[in-house]
N, CA and C of each residue as an Amber inpcrd file, in Angstrom:
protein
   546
  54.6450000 -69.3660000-230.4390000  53.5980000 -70.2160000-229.8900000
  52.3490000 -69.3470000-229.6760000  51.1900000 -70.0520000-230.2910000
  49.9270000 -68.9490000-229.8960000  49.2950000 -68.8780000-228.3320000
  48.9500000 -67.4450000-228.3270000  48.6810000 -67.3380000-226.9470000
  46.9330000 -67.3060000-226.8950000  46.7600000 -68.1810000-225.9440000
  45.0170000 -68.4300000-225.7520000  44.5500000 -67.4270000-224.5130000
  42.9200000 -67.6600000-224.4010000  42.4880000 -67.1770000-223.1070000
  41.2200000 -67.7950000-222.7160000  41.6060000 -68.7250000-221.9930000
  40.4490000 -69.6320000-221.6970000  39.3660000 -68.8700000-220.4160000
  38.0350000 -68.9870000-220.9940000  37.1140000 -68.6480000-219.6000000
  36.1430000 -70.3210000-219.1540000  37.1220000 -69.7020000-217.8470000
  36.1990000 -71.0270000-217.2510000  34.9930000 -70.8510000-216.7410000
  33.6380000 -71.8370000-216.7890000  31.8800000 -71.4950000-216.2900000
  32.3550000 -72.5060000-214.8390000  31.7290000 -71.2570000-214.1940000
  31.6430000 -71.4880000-212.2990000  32.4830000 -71.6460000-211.3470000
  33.5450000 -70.9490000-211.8110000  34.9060000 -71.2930000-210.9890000
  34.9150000 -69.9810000-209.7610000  35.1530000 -70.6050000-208.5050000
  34.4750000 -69.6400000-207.4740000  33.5270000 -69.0190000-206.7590000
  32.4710000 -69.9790000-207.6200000  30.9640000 -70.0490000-207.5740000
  30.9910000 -71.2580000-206.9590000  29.6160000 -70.9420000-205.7870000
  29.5520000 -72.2400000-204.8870000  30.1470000 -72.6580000-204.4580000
  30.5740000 -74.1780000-204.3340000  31.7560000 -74.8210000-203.8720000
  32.4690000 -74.9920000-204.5350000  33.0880000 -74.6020000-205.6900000
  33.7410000 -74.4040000-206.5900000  34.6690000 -73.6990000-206.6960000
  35.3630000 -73.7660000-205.2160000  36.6280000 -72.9690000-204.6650000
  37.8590000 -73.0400000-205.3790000  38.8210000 -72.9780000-205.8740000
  39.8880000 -72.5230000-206.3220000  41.0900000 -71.6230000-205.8310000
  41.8700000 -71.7860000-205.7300000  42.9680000 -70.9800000-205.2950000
  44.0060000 -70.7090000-207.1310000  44.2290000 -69.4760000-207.4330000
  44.4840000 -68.8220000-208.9720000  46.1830000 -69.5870000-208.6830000
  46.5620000 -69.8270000-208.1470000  47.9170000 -70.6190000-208.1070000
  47.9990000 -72.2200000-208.1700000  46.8580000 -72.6860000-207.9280000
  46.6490000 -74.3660000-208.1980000  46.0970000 -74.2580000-209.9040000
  44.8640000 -73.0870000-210.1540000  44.4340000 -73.4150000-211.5000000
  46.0440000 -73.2050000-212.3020000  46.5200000 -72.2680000-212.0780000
  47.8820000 -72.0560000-213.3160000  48.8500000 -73.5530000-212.8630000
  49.3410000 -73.9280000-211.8780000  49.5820000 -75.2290000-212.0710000
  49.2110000 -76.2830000-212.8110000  47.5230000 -76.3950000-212.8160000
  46.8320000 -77.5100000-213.4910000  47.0440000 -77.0100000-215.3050000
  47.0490000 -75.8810000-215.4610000  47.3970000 -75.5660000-216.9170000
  48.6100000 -75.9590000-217.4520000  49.6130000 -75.4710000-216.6880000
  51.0390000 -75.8180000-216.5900000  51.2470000 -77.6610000-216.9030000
  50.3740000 -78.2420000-216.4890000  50.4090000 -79.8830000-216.2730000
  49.9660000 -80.3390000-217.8980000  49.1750000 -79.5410000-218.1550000
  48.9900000 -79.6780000-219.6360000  49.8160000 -79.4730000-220.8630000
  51.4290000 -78.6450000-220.3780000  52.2070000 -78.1690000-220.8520000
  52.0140000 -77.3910000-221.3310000  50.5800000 -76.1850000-220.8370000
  51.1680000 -74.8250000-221.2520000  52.0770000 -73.7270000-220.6180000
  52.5620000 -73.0090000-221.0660000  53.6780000 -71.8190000-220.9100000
  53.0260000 -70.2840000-220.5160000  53.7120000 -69.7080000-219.5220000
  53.5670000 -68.5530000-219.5230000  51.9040000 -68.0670000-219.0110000
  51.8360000 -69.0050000-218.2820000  50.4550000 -69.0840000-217.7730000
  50.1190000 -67.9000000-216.3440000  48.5830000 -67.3440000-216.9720000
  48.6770000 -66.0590000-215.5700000  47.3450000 -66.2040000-215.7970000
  46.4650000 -65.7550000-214.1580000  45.2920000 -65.7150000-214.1650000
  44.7620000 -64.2400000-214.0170000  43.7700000 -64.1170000-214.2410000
  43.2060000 -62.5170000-214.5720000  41.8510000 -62.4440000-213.4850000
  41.6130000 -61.7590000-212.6470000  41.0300000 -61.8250000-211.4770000
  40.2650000 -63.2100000-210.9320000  39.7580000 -63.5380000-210.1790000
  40.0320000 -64.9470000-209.4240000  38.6940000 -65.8780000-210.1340000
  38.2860000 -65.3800000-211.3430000  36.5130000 -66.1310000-211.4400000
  36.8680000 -66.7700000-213.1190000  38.1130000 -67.7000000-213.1240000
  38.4090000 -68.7520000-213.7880000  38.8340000 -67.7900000-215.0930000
  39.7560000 -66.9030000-215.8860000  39.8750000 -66.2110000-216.7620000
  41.7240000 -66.8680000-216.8730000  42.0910000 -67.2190000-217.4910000
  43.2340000 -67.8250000-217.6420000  44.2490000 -67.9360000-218.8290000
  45.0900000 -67.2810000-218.7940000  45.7690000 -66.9080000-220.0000000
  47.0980000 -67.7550000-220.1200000  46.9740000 -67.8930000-221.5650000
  48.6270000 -69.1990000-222.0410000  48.9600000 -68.8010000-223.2240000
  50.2610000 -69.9270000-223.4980000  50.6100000 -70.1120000-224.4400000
  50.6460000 -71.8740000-225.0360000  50.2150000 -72.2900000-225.9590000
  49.9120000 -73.0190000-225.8890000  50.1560000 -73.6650000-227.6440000
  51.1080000 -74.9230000-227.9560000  51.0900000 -74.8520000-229.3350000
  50.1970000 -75.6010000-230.4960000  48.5960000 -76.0990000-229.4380000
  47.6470000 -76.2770000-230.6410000  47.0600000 -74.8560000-231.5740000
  46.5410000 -75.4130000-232.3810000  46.3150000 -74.4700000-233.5010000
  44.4320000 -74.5680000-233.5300000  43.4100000 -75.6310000-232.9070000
  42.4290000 -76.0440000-233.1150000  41.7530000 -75.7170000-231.5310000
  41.2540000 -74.3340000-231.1540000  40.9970000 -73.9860000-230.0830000
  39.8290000 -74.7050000-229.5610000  38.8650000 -75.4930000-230.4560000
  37.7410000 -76.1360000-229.7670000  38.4690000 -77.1720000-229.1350000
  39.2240000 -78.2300000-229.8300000  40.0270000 -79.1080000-229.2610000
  40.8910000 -79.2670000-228.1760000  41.7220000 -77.8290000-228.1310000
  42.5590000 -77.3000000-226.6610000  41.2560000 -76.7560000-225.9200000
  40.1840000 -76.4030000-226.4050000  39.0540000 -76.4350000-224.6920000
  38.7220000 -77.6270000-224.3200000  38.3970000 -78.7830000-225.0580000
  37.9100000 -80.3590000-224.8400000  39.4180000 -81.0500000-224.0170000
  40.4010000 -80.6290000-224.2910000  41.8460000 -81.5560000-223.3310000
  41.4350000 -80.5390000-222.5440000  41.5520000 -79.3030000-222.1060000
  41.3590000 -78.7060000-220.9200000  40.1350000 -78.7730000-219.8110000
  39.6760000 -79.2700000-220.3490000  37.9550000 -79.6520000-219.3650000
  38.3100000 -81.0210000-219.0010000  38.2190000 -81.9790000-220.0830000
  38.8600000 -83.1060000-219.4010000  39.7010000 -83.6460000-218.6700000
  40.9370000 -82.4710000-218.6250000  42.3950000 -82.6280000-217.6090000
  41.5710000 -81.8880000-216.1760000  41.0520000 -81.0910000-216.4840000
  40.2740000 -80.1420000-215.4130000  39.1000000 -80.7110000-214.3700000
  38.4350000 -81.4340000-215.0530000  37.5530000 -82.5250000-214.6990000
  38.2410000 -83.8380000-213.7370000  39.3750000 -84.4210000-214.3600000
  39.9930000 -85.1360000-213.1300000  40.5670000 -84.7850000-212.6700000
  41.7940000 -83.8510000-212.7760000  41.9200000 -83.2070000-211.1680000
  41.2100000 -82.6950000-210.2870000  40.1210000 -82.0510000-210.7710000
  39.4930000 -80.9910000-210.0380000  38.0230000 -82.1940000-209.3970000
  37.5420000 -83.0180000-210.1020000  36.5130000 -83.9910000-209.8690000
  35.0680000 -83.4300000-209.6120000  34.6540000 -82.3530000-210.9360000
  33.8330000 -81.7900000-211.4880000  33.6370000 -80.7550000-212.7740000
  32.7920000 -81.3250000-213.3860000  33.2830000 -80.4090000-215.0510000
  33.3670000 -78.8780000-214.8570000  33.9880000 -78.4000000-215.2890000
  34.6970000 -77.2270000-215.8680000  34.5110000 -76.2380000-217.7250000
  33.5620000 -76.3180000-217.9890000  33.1470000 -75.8420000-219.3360000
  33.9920000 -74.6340000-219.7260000  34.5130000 -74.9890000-220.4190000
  35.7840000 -73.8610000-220.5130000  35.9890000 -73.6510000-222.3880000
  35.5950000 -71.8750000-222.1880000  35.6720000 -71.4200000-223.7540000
  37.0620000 -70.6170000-223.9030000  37.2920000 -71.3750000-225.0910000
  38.9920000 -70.8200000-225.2280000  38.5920000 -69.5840000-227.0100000
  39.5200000 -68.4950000-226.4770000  39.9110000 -67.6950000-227.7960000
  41.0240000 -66.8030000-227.5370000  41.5530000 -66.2190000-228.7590000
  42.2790000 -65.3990000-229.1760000  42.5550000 -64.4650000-228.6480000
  43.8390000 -63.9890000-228.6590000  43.4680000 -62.0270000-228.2070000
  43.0120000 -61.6500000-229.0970000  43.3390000 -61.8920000-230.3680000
  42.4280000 -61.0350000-231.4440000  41.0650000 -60.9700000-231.2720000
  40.4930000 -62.2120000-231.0430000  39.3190000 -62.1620000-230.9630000
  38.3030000 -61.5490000-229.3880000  39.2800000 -61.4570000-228.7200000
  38.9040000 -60.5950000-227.2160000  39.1760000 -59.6300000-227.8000000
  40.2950000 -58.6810000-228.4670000  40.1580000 -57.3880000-228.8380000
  38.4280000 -56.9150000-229.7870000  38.6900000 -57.6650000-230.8620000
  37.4660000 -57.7110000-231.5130000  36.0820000 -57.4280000-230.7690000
  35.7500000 -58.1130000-229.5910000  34.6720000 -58.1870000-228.8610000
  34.3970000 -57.1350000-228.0880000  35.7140000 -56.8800000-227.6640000
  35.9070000 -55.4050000-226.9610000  35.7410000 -54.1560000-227.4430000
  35.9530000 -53.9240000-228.6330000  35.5690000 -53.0200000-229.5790000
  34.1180000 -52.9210000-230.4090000  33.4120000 -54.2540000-230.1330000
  31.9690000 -54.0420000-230.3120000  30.9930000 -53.3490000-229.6170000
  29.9370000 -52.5370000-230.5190000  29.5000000 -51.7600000-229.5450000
  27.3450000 -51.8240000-229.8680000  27.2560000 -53.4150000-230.0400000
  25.8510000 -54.0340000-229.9990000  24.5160000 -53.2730000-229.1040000
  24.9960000 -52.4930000-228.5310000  23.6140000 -51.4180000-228.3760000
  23.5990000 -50.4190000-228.2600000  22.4470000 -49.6380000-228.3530000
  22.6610000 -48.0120000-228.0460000  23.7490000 -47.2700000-227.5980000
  24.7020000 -46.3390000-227.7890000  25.2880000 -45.5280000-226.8910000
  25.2800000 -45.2470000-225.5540000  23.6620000 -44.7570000-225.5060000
  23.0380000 -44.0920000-224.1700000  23.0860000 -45.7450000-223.4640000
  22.7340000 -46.8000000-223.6970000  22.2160000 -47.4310000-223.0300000
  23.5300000 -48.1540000-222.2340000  24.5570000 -48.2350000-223.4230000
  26.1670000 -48.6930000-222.8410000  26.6060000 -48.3350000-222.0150000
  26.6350000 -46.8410000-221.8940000  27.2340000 -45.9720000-220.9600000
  26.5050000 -45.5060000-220.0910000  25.4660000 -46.2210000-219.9580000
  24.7440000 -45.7410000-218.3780000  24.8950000 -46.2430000-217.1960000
  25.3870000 -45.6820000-216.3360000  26.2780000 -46.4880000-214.7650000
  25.1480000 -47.7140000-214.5520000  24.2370000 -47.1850000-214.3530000
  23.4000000 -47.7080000-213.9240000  22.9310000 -49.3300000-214.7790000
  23.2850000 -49.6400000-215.6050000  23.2120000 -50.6530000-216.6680000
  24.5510000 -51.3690000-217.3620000  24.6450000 -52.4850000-217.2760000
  25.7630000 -53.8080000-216.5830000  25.8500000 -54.2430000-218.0410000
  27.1650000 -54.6340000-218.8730000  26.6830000 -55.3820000-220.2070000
  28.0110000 -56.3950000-220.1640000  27.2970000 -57.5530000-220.8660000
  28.1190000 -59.0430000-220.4630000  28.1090000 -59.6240000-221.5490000
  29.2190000 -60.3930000-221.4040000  29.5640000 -61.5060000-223.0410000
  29.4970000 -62.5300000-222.9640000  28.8690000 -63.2650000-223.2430000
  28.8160000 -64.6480000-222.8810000  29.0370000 -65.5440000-224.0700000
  30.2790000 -66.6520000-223.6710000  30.8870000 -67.2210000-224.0890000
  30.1710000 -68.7010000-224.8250000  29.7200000 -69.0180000-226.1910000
  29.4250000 -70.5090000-225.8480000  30.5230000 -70.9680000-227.3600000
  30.4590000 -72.9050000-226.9760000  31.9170000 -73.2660000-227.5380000
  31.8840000 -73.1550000-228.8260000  30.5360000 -73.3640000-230.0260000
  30.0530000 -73.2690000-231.1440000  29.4900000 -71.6920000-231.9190000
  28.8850000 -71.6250000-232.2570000  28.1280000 -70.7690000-232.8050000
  26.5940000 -71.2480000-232.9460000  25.8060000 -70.4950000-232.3770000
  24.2480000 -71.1670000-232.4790000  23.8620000 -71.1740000-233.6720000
  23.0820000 -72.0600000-234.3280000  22.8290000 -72.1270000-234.8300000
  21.4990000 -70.7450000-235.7180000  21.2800000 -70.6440000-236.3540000
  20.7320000 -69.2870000-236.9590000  19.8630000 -68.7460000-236.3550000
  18.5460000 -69.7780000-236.6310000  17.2540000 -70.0450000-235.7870000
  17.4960000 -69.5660000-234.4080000  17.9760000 -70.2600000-233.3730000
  18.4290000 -70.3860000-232.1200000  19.0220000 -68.6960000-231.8910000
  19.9290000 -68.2530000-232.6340000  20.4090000 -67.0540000-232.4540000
  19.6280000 -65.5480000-232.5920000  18.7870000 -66.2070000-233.5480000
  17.5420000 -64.9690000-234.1280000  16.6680000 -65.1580000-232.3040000
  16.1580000 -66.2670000-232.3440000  15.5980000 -66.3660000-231.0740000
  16.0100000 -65.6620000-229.8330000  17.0400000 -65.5750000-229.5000000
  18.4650000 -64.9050000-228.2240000  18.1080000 -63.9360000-228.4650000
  18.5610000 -63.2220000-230.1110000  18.6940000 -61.7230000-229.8690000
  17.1270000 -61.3420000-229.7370000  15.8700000 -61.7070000-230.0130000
  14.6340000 -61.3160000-230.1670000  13.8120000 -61.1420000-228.6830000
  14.6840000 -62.0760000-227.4330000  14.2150000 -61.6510000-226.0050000
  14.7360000 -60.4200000-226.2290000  13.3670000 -59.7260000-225.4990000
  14.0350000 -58.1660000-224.8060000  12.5030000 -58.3430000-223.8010000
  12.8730000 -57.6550000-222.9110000  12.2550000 -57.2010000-221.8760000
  12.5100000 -55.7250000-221.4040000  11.9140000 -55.0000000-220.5910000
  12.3850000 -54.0860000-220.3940000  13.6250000 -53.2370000-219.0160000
  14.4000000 -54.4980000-218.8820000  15.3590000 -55.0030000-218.1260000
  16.7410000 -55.2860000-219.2880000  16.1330000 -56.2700000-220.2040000
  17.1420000 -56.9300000-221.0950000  17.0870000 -56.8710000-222.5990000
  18.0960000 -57.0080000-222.9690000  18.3680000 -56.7320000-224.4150000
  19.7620000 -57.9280000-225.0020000  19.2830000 -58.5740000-225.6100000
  20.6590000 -59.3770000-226.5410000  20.8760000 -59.0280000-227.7350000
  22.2360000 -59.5180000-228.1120000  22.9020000 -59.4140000-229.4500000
  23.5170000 -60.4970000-229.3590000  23.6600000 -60.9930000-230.3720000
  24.2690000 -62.7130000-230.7660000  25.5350000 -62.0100000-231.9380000
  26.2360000 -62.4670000-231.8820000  27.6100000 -62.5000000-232.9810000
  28.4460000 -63.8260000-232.7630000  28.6760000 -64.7970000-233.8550000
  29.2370000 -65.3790000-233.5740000  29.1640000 -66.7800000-232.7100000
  30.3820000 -67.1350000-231.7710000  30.1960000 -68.2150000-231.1720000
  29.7370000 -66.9460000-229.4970000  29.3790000 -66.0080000-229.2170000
  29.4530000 -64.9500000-228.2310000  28.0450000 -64.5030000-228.4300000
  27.4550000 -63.9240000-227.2950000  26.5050000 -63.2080000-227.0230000
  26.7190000 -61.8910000-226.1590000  26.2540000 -60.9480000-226.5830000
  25.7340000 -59.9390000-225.2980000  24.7390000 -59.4650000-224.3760000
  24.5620000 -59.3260000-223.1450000  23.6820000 -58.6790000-222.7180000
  23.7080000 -57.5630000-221.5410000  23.0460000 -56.7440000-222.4790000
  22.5390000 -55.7790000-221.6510000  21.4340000 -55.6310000-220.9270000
  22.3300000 -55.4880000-219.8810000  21.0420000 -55.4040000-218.4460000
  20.4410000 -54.4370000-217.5810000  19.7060000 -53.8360000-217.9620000
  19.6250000 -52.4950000-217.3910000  19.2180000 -52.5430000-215.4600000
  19.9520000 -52.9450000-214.9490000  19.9230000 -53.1710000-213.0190000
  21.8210000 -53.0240000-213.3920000  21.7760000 -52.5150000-212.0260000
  23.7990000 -52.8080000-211.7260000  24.1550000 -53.8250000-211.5980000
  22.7560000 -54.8460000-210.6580000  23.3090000 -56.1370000-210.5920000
  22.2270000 -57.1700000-211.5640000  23.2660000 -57.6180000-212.1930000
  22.4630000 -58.3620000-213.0780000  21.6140000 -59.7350000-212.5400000
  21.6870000 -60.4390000-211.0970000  21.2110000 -60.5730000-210.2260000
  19.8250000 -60.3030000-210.4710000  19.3280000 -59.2340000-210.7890000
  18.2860000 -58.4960000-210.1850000  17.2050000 -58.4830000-211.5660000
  17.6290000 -59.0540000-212.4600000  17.1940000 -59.5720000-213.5080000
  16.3690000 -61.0210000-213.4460000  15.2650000 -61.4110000-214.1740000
  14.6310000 -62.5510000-214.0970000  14.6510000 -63.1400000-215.4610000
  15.1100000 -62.7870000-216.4760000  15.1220000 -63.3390000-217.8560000
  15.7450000 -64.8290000-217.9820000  16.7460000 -64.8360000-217.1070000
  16.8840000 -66.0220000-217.3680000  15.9370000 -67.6070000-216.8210000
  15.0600000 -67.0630000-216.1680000  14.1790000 -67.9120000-215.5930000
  12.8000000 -67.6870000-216.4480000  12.6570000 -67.2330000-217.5710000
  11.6830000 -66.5540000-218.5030000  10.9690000 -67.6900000-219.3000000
   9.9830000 -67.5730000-219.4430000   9.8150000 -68.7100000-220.1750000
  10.0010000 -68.9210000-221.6520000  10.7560000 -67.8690000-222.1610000
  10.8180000 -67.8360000-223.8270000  12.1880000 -68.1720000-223.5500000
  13.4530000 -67.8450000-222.4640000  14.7950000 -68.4860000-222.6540000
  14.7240000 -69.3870000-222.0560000  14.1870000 -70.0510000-221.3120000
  14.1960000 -71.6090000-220.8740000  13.8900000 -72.8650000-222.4850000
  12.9790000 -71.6050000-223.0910000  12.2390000 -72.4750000-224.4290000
  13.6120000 -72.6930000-225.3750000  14.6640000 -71.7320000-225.1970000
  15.7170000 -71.9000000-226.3140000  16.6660000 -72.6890000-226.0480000
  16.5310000 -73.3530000-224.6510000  17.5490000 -74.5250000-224.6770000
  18.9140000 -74.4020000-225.1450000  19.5410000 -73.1850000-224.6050000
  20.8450000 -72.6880000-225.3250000  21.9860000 -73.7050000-224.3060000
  23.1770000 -73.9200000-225.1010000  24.0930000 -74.6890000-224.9100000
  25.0830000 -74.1700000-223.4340000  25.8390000 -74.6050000-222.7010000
  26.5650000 -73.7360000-222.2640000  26.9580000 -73.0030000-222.4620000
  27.2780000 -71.7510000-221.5100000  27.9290000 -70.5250000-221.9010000
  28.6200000 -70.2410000-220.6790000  29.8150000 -69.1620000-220.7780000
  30.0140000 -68.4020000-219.6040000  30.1280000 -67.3960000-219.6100000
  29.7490000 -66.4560000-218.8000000  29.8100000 -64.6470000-219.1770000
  30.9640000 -64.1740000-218.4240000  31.4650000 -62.7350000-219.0420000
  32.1210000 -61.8610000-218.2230000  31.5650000 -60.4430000-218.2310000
  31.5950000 -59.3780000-217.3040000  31.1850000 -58.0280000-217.5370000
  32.1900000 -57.5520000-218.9830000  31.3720000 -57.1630000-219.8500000
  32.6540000 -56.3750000-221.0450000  33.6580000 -55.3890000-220.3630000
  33.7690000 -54.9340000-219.2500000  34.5280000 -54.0200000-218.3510000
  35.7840000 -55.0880000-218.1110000  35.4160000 -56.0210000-218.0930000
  36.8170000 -57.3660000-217.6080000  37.1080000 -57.8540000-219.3100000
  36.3640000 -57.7090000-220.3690000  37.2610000 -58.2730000-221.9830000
  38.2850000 -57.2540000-222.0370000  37.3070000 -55.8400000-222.2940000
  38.1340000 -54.6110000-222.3970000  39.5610000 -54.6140000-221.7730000
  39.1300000 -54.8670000-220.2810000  40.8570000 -55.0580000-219.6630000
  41.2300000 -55.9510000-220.2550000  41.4150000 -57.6520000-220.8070000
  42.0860000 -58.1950000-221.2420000  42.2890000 -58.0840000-222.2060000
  41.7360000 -57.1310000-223.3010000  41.9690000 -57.0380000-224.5850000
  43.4040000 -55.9520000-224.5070000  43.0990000 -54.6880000-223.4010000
  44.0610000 -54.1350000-223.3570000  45.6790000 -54.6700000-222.8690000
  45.2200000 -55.3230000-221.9290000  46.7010000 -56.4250000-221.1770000
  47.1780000 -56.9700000-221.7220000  46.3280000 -58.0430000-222.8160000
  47.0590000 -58.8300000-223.9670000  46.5360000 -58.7870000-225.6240000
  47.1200000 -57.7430000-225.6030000  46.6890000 -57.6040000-227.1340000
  47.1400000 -58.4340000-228.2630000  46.7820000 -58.6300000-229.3210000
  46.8040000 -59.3680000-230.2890000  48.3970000 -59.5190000-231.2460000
């Protein structure tokens, strides 16, 4: 049976409380197997025997949505493809490995479209930097807390009207790429 890893957008954020033993229940209700959560900010790992991962995120938002009685945008992939991501290395050396500078993946359910993606990676500021691959983005943020960043209130990424997404620090793929490898 293939094993997924769904990231859920805003879980633990706001009022958007959760307890990691009700979400693996609500997965469980869906009839997946072998279900474990990976620190408390919606990261959720299964087994699960669809084969069409956009489709097992659309039943999981929707099962998620009425129990929970607020949407849940939830991007599902692979270990392969968390290993993959984890092993990308989309900017500078120096700039990766500087304590001081935070780098994040952000999840959306499609792949942007070309246009749209050329656009993403072409913000930079001197705070921020993107790379687009895929249905995934990166960014590097040069503050510890990415918080402390204003790009997303910018007026060239407000202009790109990008789809949902949800991020994780690449410090949290890396661990799951290592925990559940492919």
């Amino acid at each position: 049976m293939p094993r997924y890893l769904a990231f859920l957008r805003g879980i633990n954020l706001g009022r958007r409380r959760l307890k990691m033993d009700h979400l693996r229940d609500l997965f469980a209700e869906l009839g997946c197997t072998g279900v474990e959560t990976f620190i408390a900010s919606g990261n959720v790992i299964f087994d699960d025997r669809a084969r069409d991962a956009l489709k097992l995120a659309a039943k999981i938002e929707k099962h998620l949505t009425a129990r929970l009685g607020y949407e849940v945008d939830t991007f599902v992939r692979t270990p392969a493809e968390i290993a993959a991501l984890a092993k990308l290395r989309p900017f500078a050396r120096a700039a990766m490995e500087a304590p001081e500078n935070t780098v994040h993946v952000g999840f959306f359910a499609i792949a942007l479209p070309a246009a749209q993606a050329r656009d993403l990676a072409a913000i930079r500021t001197a705070t921020d930097e993107f790379h687009v691959t895929g249905r995934e983005f990166f960014w590097l943020c040069r503050r510890i807390k990415s918080s402390e960043s204003d790009v997303w209130a910018s007026p060239a990424m407000r202009a790109l009207k990008l789809p949902s997404s949800s991020m994780r620090n690449l410090k949290t793929i890396r661990k799951l790429a290592e925990l559940y490898p492919k």
